[in-house]
Steps between C-alpha positions, in 0.01 A plus 500: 500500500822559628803373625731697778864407621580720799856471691467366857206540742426893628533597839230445718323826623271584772469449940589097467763345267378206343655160522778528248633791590520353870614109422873552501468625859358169619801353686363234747466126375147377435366164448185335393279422758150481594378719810114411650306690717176330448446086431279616199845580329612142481174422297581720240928457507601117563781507758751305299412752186853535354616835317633510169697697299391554128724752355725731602776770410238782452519875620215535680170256445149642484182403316461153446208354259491169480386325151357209438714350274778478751721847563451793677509898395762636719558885532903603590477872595910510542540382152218627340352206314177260583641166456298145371667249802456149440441190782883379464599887562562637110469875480389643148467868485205643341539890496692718643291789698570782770452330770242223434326459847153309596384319249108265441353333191132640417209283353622507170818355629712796405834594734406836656787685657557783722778695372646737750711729222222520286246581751261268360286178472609325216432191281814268408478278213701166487729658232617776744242805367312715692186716510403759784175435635467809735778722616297785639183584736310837383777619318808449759769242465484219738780461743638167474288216453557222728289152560198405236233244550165385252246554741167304469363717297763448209629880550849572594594638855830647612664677744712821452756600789804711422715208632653530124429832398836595273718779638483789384134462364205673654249326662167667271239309759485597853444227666544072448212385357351139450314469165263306278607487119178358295532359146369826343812674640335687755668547853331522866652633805396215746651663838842781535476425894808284512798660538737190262279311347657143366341153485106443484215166475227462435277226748399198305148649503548834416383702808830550638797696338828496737789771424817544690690750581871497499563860687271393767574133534123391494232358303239667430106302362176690386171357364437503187192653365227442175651760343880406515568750763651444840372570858545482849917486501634365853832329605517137424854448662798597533860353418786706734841430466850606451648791294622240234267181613250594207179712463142329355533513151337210290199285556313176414163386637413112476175348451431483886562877520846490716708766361881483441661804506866591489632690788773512732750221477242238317153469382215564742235275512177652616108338500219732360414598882824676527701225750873496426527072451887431404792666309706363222826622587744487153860515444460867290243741547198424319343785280164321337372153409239260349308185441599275294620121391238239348282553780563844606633458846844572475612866584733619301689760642720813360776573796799775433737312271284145423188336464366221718213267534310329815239234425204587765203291641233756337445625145532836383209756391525629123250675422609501093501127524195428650304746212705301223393180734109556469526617113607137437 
């Protein structure tokens, strides 16, 4: 196991700059406020729901894992480090990476991290070590990991754009892949047919898998099949906006199915039949998210230079949970 201290984040590479490279440019004033286009999104965001700021002071906020015990895993990809933030806003740093980016916990509660310098999925211990699970498919390099989920299944998937490919490296795989890491090591191409791949979900039963992709501003959802593999790929929606409003990035499915998915100038808020129901708008641009609190319905919410929470109507889907839930 290792431990590596890198100067500040790399610049980005590839078509679309990612969010950090892009936040200093945002200019216009924006506020917290809650945007419906369908009465279904007042069922699942209370109308009085209050935004709150837990921490703040960061580079740029990605990756957020909650933990039971009461603090979140919070990657900074300006400053290199995934930080432990407490409830009352404490930051304490637990390594310092290349560019730490999306980050998940897998069954055996273990911090799993997508580090852009390395090129690699990797497992973070509490005491700041590291071990590479997988940094290359048939021999080539990956280009620069980006969002991780535990699927239902217990294996790890992840997406691999170029969003954060370092300059001046060569990109060994020709296209950006979405993957399937098992526990045995082994890696499987899942689909190469979007052109940025960033955040993906799982359904709470399994048979859907959801992907987005930031280059094309869209979401993407196959079935699932026995085997693990996916099928029948089709549009699910699409979030359009301004040159610096935001592209989909991260994404969080609750129990109901109603996916919340970062995009231009908010979160998104769509139900599983694809209908658009409300946006979150938030003060910074939000990057990723996730469920947690006692209950698990509070979103907590990475966004450019802080990290925020919402309290919602509904209760987030985790698939690691509800596996450690039935073992009990």
């Amino acid at each position: 196991m290792n431990e590596l201290v890198l100067p500040r984040r790399m610049a980005c590479a590839g078509v679309l700059l990612c969010f950090a490279c892009v936040a200093g440019s945002q200019t216009p004033q924006r506020q917290f406020a809650l945007k419906t286009e369908t009465p279904k999104f007042r069922e699942l965001i209370d109308e009085k729901a209050q935004l709150s700021k837990v921490a703040g002071g960061f580079g740029f906020t990605e990756g957020p894992v909650w933990d039971e015990r009461g603090f979140l895993y919070v990657s900074d990809e300006e400053q290199n480090k995934i930080y432990r933030v407490t409830e009352d806003g404490r930051k304490e740093e637990v390594i310092s990476l290349g560019d730490p980016d999306g980050n998940a916990y897998d069954r055996k509660l273990r911090l799993i991290d997508c580090a852009s310098v390395l090129r690699a999925i990797i497992a973070v211990t509490p005491e700041g070590k590291y071990t590479v699970l997988a940094d290359k498919f048939e021999g080539k390099k990956f280009n620069s990991p980006n969002d991780v989920i535990t699927g239902p299944d217990g294996a790890l998937y992840f997406t691999d754009p170029t969003l954060d490919l370092v300059k001046g490296e060569t990109q060994e795989i020709p296209y950006q892949g979405v993957y399937r890491l098992d526990e045995k090591g082994n890696v499987r191409l899942l689909t190469k047919e979007l052109t940025q791949p960033n955040g993906l979900a799982f359904s709470p039963d399994g048979k859907k898998f959801y992907v987005d992709d930031s280059e094309q501003r869209n979401i993407r959802v196959y079935d699932v099949n026995a085997d693990g593999s996916l099928s029948n790929g089709r549009i699910f929606g699409a979030e359009p906006g301004g040159k610096h409003d935001g592209v989909p990035d991260g994404m969080r499915v609750d129990e109901a199915g109603n996916i919340f998915v970062t995009g231009p100038k908010g979160i998104w808020v769509w139900d599983a039949e694809g209908h658009h129901l409300g946006t979150i708008e938030m003060p910074e641009q939000p990057a990723n998210l996730i469920w947690g609190g006692k209950d698990y319905d509070t979103l907590y919410i990475t966004a450019t230079t802080s990290v925020y929470k919402l309290r919602t109507k509904t209760r987030g889907f985790v698939p690691y949970l509800a596996k450690l839930q039935g073992q009990k």
